[in-house]
C-alpha positions in Angstrom: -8.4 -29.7 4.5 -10.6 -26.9 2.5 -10.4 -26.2 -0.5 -7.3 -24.0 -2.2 -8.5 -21.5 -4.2 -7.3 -20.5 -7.3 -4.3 -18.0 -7.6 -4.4 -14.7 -9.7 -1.3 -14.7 -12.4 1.4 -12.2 -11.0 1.7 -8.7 -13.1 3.8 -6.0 -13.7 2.2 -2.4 -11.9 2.3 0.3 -14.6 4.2 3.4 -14.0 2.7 6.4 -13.1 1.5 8.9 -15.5 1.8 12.7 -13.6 3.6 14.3 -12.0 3.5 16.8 -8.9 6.2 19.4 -7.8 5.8 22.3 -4.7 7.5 25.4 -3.9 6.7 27.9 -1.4 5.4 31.0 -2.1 7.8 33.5 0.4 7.8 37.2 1.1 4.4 37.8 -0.2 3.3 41.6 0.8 0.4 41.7 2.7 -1.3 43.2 -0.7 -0.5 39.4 -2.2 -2.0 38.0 0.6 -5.0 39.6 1.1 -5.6 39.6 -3.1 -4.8 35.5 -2.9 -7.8 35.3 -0.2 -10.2 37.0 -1.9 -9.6 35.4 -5.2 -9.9 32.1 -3.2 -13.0 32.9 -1.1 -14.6 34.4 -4.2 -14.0 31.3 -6.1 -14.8 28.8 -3.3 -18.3 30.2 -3.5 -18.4 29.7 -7.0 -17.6 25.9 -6.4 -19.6 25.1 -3.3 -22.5 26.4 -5.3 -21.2 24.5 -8.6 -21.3 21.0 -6.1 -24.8 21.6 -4.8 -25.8 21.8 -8.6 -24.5 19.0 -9.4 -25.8 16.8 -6.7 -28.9 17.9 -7.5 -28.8 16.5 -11.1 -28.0 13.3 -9.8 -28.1 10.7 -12.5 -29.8 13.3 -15.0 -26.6 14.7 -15.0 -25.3 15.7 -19.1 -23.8 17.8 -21.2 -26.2 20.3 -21.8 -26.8 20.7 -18.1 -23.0 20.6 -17.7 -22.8 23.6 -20.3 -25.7 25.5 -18.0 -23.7 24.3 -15.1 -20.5 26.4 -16.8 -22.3 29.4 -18.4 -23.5 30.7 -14.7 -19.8 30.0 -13.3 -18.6 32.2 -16.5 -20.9 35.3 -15.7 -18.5 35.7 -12.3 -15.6 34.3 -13.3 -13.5 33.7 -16.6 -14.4 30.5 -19.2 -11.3 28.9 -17.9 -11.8 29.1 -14.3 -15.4 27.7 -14.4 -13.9 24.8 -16.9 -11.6 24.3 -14.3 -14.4 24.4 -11.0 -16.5 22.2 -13.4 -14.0 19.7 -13.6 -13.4 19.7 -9.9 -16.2 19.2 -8.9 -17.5 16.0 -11.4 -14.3 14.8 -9.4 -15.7 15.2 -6.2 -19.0 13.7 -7.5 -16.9 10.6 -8.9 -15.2 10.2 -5.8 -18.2 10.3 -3.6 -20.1 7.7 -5.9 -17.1 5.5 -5.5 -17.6 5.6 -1.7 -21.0 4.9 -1.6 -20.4 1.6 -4.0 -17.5 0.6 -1.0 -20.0 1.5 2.0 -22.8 -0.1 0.4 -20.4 -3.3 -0.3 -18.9 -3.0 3.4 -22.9 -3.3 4.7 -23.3 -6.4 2.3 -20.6 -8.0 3.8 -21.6 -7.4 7.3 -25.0 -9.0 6.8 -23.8 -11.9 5.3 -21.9 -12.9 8.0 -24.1 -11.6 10.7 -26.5 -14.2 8.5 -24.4 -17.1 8.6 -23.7 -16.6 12.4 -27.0 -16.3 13.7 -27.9 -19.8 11.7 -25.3 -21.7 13.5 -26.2 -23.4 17.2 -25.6 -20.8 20.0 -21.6 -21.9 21.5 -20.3 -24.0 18.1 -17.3 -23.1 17.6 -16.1 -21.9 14.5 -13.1 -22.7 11.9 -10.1 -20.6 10.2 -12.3 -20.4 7.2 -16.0 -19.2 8.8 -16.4 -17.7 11.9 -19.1 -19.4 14.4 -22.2 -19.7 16.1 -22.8 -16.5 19.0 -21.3 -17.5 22.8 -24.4 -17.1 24.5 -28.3 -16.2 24.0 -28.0 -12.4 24.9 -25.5 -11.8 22.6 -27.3 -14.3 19.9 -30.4 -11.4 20.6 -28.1 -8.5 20.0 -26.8 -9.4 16.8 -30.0 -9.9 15.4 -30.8 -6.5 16.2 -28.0 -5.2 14.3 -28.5 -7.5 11.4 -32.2 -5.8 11.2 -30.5 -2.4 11.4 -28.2 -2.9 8.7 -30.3 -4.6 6.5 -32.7 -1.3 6.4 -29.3 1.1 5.9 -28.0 -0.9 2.8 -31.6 -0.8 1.7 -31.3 3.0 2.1 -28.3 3.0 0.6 -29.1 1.1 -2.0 -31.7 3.3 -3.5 -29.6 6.4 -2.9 -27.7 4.8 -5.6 -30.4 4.0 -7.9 -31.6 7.2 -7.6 -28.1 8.8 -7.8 -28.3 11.2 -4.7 -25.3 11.2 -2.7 -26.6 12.4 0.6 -24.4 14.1 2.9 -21.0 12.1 1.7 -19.7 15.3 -0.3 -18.1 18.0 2.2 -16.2 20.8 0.6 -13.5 21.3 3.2 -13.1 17.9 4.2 -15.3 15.8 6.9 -12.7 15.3 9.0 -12.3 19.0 9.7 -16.1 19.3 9.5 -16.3 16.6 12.8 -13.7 18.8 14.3 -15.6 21.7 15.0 -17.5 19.4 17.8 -14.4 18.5 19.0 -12.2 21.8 19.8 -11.2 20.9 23.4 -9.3 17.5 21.6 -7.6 19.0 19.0 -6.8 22.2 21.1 -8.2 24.9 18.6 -10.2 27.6 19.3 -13.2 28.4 17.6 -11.4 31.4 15.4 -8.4 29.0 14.6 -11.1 26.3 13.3 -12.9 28.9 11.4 -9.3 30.2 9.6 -8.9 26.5 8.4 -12.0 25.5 7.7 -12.2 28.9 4.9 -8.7 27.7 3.8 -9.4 24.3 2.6 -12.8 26.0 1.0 -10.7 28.5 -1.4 -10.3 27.5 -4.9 -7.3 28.7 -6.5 -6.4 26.4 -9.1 -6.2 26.1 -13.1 -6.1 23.4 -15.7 -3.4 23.8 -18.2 -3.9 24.5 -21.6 -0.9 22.9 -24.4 -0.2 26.1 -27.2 -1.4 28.8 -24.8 1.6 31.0 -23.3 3.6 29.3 -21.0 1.5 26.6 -21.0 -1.5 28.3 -18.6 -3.2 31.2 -19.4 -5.3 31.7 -15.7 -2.3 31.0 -13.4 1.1 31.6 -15.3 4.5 31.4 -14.2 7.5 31.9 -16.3 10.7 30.7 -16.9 12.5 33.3 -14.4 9.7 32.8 -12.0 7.3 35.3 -11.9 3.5 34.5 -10.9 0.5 36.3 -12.3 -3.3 34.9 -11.8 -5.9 36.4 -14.3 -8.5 37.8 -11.8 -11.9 36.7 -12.1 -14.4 39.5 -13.3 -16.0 40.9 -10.1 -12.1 41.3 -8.9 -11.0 43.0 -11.8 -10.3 46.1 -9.8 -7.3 44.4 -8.0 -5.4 43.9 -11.0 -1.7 45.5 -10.9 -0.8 44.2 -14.6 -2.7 44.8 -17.9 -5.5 42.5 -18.9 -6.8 42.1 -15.4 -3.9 40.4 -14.2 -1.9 40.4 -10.6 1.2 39.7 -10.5 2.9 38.4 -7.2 6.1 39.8 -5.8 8.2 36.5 -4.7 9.6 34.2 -7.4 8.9 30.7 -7.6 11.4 28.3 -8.3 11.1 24.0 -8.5 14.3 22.3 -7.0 12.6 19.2 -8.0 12.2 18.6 -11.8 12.7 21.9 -12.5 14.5 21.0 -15.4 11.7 19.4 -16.7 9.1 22.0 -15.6 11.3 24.6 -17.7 11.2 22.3 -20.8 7.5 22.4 -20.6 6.9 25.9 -20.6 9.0 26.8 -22.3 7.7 24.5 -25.2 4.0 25.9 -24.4 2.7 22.5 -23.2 0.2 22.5 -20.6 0.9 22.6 -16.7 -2.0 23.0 -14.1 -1.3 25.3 -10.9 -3.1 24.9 -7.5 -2.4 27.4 -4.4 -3.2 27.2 -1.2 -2.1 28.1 2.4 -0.9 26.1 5.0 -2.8 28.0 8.1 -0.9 25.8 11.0 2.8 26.8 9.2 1.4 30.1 8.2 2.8 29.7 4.4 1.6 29.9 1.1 2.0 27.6 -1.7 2.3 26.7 -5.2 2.1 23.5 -6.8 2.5 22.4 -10.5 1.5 19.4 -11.9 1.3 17.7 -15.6 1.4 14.5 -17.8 3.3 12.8 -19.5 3.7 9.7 -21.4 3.1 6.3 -19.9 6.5 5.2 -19.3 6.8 1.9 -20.8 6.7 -1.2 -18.5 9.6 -3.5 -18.1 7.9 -7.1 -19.2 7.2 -9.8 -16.6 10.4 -12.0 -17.7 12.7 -9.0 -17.6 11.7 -8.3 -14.4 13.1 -11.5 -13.3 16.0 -12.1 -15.3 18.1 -10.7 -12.0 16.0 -12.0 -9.0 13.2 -10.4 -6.8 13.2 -8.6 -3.5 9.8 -10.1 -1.6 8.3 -7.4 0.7 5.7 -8.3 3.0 3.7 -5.1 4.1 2.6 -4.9 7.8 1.0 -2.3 10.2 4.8 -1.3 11.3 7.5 -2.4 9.1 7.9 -3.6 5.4 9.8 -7.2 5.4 12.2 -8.1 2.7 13.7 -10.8 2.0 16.7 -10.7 -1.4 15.6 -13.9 -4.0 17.9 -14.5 -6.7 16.4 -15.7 -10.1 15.6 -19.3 -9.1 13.8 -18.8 -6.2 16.9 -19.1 -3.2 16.9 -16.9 -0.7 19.9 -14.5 -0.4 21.8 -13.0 2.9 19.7 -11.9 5.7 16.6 -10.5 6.1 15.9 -6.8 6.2 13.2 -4.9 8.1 12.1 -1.5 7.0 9.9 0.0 10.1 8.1 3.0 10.4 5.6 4.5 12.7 2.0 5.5 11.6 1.1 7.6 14.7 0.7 10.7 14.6 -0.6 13.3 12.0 -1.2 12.8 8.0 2.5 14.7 7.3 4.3 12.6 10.2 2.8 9.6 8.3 3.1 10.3 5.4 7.0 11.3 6.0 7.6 7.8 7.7 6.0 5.7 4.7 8.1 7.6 2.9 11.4 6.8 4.4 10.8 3.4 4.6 10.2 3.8 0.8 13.2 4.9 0.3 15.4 3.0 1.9 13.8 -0.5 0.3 14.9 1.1 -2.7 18.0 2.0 -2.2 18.8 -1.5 -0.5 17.3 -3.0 -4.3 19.7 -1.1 -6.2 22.3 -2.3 -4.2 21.6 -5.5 -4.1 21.2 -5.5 -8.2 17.8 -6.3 -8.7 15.2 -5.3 -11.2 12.0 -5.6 -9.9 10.0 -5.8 -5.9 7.4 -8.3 -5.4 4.5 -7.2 -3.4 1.4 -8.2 -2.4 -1.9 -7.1 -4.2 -3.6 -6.1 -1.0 -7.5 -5.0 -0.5 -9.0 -4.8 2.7 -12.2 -3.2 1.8 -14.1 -6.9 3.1 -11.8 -7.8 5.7 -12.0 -5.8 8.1 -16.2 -5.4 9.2 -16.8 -5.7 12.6 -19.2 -9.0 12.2 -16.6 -10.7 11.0 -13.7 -10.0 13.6 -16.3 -9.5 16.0 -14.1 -8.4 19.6 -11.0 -8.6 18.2 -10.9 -4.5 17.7 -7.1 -4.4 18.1 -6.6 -6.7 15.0 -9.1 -4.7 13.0 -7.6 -1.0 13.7 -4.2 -3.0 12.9 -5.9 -4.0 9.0 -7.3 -0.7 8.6 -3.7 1.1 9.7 -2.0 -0.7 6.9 -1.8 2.2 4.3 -2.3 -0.1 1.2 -4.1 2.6 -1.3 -0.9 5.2 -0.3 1.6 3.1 -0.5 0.9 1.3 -4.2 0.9 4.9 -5.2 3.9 6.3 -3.5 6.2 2.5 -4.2 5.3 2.3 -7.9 6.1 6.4 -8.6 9.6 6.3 -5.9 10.6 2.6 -8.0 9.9 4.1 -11.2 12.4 7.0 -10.6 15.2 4.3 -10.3 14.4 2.1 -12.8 12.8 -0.5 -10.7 9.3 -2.3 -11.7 6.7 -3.6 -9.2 5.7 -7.0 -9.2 2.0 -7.8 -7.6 1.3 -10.6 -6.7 -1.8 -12.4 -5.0 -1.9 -12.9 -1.2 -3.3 -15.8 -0.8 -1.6 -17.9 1.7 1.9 -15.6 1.5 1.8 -16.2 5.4 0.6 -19.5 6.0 2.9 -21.3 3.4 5.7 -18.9 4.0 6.1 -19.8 7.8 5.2 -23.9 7.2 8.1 -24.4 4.2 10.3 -21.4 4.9 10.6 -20.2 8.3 12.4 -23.1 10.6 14.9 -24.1 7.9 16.3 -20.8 7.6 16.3 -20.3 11.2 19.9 -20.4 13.0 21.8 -19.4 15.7 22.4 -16.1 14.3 19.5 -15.6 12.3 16.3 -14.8 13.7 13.2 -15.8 10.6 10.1 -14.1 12.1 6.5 -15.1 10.1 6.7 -11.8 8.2 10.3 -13.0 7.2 9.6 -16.4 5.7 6.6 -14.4 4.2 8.8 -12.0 2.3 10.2 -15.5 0.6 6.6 -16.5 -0.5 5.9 -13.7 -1.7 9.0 -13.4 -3.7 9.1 -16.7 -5.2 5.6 -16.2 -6.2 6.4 -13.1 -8.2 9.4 -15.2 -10.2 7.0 -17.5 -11.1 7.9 -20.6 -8.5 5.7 -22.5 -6.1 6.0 -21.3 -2.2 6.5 -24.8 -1.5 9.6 -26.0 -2.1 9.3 -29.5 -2.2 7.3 -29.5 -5.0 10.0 -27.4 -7.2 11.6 -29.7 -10.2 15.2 -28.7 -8.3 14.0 -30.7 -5.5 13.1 -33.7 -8.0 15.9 -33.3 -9.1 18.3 -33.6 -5.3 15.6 -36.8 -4.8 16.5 -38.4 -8.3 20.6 -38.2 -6.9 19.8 -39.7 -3.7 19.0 -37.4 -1.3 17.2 -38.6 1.9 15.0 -36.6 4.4 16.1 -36.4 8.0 15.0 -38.9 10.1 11.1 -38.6 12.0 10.3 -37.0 15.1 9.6 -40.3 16.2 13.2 -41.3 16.4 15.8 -41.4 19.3 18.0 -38.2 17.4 14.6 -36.4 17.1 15.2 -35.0 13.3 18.3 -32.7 14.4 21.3 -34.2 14.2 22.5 -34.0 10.2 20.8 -32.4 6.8 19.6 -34.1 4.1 21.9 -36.4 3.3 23.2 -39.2 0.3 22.3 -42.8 1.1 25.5 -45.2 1.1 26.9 -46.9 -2.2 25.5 -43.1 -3.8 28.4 -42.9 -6.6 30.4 -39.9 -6.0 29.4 -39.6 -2.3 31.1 -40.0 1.0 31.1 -44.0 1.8 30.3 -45.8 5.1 32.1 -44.2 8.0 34.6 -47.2 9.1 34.2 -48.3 12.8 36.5 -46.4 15.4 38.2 -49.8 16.1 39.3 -50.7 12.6 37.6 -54.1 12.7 34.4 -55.2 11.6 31.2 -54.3 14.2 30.4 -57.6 16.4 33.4 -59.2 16.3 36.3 -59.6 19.1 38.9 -57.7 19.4 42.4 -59.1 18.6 43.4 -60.1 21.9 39.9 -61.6 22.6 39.1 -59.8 25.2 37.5 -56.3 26.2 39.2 -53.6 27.9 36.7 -53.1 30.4 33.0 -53.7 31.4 30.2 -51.2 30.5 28.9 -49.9 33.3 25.5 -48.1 33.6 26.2 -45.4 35.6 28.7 -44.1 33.2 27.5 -44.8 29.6 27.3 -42.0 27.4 23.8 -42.7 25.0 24.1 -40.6 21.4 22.6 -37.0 22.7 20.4 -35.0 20.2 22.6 -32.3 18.3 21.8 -29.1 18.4 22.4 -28.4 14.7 19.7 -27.1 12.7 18.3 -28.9 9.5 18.7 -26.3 6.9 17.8 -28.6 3.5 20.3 -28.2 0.6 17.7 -26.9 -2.2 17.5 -23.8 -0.7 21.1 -23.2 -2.3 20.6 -25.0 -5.9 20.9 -23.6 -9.3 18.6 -25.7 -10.9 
């Protein structure tokens, strides 16, 4: 049996610190819309150009080159919206670098096992714990090819990162939509429709807030009846409609969501940032406010589980959750929260959602205070060298949403007062389905893998083993006399009664007396029997059909 390795300590997730609220922009006169498009092609420039600097400085990046950087963004713009292009784009940069640090770690991985593979005898088979030696010499030949290949890319791509250039990873627009245009006929778009989205997600319309400045924004302002007004960059002066070089749009904007608390921030002149864009598919423009606010303070470990856990085991179709109370016992039925991840980003993104939603709702009700859930990363897991053919099981790892779905569960659980639990994965499965799956299986109770998983994974977030057996309540049912059934190796075959007392236990059910009422072996009264056995009709003890469901699982210990 390998080795076990060592289990990270369980953790409470920290709330969220922003927050994010949309409203449509409707009614806009076609003066709105064509001012909003040139104040967003006009500034896309500004930040494509502003990206292409920055990649340039690579590592030599500072702040006096960052202040260069702003000056030349200020001669066509305003101070506040090169700060706020500036800002974007060390984003951009940040978020690239941490890309290249995953592919260059996803290539590591892939020659370490491509490594070990090729060392092993051509045909040896491998184990759960390392894959094997190559099926045949061909194939043995192929892989070494590849392992040469990837070797020189992460060489490459190592001294990229040395020399902090980040090659063709950063695409203003998206790369996604930049692959598209080679694919027009599949995503039925015409070259014109392409060309409208691609300049859509270019535009930069956006502002940082500023706390003590009116309304909490001076570039893009909205106040507390409404009304939207963006301060024009400089070569777009002429467009204004308001005094100082402002343009204010007709509709009024209003946030059904939070708007209480949106109001209480203008209002108080503490800083909101705005972002607008258009949807070109819907045909509708868009305003979104977002802010901080203060970490909200998280719930401690034991308070979490001072009124049980809900276990959720996250799969590629379905969350499933299984109700623990404080000690560990599973409680009720299982529950299966499915959604489909077909589809577009928005369909998606809608069905995580729900899913969301009604996990919490069912926590609420059920009276808990915290969900358990795994602490999943499958940044290593999912290389082709390791999985090798099976593809199917590696588009099902990489379809699990895990980065989304942290962020979406911890903000929709912090809303209701609910804390998140992570936990480490190790073995949720495997232990879940050996100790927990067949006992809690009955006639009218189906316990799938994911299931008795959901129980691991709870029980590990409370602080108790998976295993059962090894819990002090089950010391405790041993120290009173309880017995296991009996081995497979018997004729009753380990189904025909639970754990039971052995006789003479005090304060347990004695012997059952014989059906005769007279002592086994000896004659009955008269001295004779009634009849002779007979093999044709003699009825042996049948295996019962009940199912051994051990009494811990209901203790209080």
């Amino acid at each position: 049996m390998g080795c076990v390795r060592k289990l990270a300590v369980p953790f409470v997730v920290p709330g969220p610190c922003g927050v994010a609220v949309r409203d449509r922009l409707g009614h806009l006169t076609p003066r709105d819309e064509e001012v909003l498009r040139a104040v967003g092609e006009h500034q896309g420039r500004l930040a494509s150009r502003d990206l292409k600097a920055r990649c340039a400085d690579g590592l030599e990046h500072s702040a006096r080159t960052w202040a260069a950087r702003k000056r030349e963004l200020t001669k066509e713009s305003s101070s506040r919206i090169a700060g706020a292009i500036t800002k974007a784009t060390h984003d951009q940069w940040a978020l690239a670098r941490r890309c290249q640090a995953a592919h260059i770690q996803n290539l590591a991985a892939g020659i370490k096992t491509l490594r070990h593979r090729l060392s092993l005898p051509i045909g040896e088979k491998g184990t759960k714990r390392a894959a094997g030696g190559y099926r045949s010499k061909s194939e043995w030949f192929r892989k070494s090819r590849r392992l040469a290949m990837l070797e020189d890319r992460h060489a490459a791509v190592v001294a990229e990162w040395q020399a902090g250039r980040v090659r063709v990873r950063v695409v203003r627009g998206g790369r996604r939509m930049l692959n598209t245009r080679h694919h027009l006929a599949q995503a039925g778009l015409t070259e014109g429709q392409w060309r409208q989205r691609w300049e859509a997600e270019r535009w930069f319309i956006a502002a940082d807030g500023e706390s003590g400045k009116r309304f909490g924004n001076e570039t893009i302002r909205v106040t507390p009846d409404g009304e939207v007004s963006i301060r024009l960059p400089a070569p777009l002066a002429h467009l204004a409609n308001a005094g100082h070089g402002r343009y204010v749009l007709t509709p009024r904007i209003g946030f059904a969501h939070r708007g209480a608390e949106w109001a209480d921030r203008i209002t108080a002149n503490r800083a909101v940032a705005y972002h607008i864009h258009l949807n070109v598919e819907r045909g509708r423009w868009y305003l979104t406010a977002s802010w901080q606010r203060p970490a909200i303070p998280t719930m401690t470990l034991s308070a979490a589980r001072a009124r049980g856990m809900i276990g959720v085991d996250t799969n590629a179709d379905h969350f499933a959750a299984y109700h623990l109370d404080s000690h560990g016992n599973p409680v009720g039925d299982p529950h299966r929260f499915g959604f489909d991840l077909s589809g577009t980003a928005g369909h998606r993104d809608a069905q995580l959602r729900h899913a969301l939603t009604r996990l919490i709702h069912w926590a609420r009700q059920v009276g808990v205070a915290a969900i358990g859930i795994e602490d999943l990363d499958f940044t290593t897991e999912k290389t082709r060298e390791k999985h090798g053919r099976r593809k199917r099981f590696r588009q099902l790892i990489s379809g699990i949403p895990t980065g989304r779905l942290k962020a979406r569960l911890v903000s929709m659980a912090a809303e209701h007062g609910l804390a998140i639990v992570a936990v480490d994965p190790a073995y949720t499965s495997q232990w879940g389905a050996q100790h927990w799956q067949k006992p809690l299986a009955t006639p009218h109770r189906t316990m799938s893998r994911h299931d008795a998983a959901g129980i691991a994974i709870g029980r590990r977030a409370l602080g108790h083993p998976v295993r059962d057996g090894v819990s002090p309540a089950r010391t405790e049912l041993r120290a009173w006399g309880r017995t296991a059934p009996p081995p497979h190796d018997r004729s009753d075959r380990a189904g025909h009664r639970t754990a039971q007392a052995g006789p003479g236990t005090r304060g347990r059910e004695g012997t059952r007396p014989p059906a005769t009422d007279r002592p086994p072996g000896e004659p009955s009264p008269n001295g004779t029997r009634k009849r002779e056995p007979s093999a044709s009709n003699t009825v042996r003890d049948a295996p019962s059909t009940q199912q051994w469901v051990p009494d811990s699982l209901m203790h209080t210990g």
